[in-house]
C-alpha positions as MATLAB code, in Angstrom:
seq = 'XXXXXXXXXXXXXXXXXXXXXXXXXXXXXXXXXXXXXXXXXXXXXXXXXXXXXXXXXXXXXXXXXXXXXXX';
ca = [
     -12.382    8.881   10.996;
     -14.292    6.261   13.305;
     -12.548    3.484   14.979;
     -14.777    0.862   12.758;
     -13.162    2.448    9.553;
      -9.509    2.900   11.059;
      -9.615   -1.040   12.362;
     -11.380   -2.246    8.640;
      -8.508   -0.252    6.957;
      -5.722   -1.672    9.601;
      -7.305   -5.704    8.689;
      -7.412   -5.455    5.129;
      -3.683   -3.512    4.574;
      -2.588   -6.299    7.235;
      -4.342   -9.323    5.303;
      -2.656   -7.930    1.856;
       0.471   -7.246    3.518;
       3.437   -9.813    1.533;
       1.342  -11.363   -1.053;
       3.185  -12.921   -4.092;
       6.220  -15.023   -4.365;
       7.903  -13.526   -7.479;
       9.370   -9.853   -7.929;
       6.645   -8.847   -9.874;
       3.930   -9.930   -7.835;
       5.394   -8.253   -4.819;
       5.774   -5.470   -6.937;
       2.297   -5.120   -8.055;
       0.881   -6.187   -4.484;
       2.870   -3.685   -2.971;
       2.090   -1.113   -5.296;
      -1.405   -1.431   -5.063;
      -1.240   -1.111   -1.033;
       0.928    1.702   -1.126;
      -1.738    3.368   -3.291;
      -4.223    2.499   -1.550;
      -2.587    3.995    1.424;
      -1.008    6.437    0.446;
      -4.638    8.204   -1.195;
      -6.041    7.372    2.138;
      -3.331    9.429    3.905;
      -3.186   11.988    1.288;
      -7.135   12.589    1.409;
      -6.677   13.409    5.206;
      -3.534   15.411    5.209;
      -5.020   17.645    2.746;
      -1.847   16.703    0.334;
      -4.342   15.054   -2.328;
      -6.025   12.045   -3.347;
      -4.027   11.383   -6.676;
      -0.613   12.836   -5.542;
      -0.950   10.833   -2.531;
      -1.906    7.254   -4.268;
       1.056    8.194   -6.529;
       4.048    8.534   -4.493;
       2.489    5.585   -1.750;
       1.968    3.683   -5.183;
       5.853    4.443   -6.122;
       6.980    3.448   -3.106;
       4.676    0.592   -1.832;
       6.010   -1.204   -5.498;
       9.328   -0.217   -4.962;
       9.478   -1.569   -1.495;
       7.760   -5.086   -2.677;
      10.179   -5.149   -4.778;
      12.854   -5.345   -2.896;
      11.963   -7.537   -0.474;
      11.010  -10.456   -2.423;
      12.661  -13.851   -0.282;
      15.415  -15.566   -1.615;
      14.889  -19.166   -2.900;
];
């Protein structure tokens, strides 16, 4: 992987990184990151695309989840 597509990847999972007030948004936001990650990582490890997106998907929303600030 270059160093253009490693830094693009680092911006955007950085820019997306804690978006959404409620549980559910962080939930979903989360989700969708740890997907997204996680099908990256599992396309290069050789794990898998889909079982990859699924378990960073699992725990990218379960994570958001539970960090969701106090108000």
């Amino acid at each position: 992987m270059s160093a253009l597509k490693l830094t693009v990847m680092a911006i955007i999972l950085v820019g997306a990184t804690a978006c959404g007030d409620t549980w559910g948004q962080r939930a979903v936001t989360g989700g969708a990151i740890g997907a997204g990650s996680g099908a990256v990582v599992g396309g290069v490890t050789g794990m898998g695309v889909l079982p990859g997106a699924l378990v960073g998907g699992a725990v990218g929303a379960g994570v958001g989840a539970a960090t969701t600030p106090a108000r």
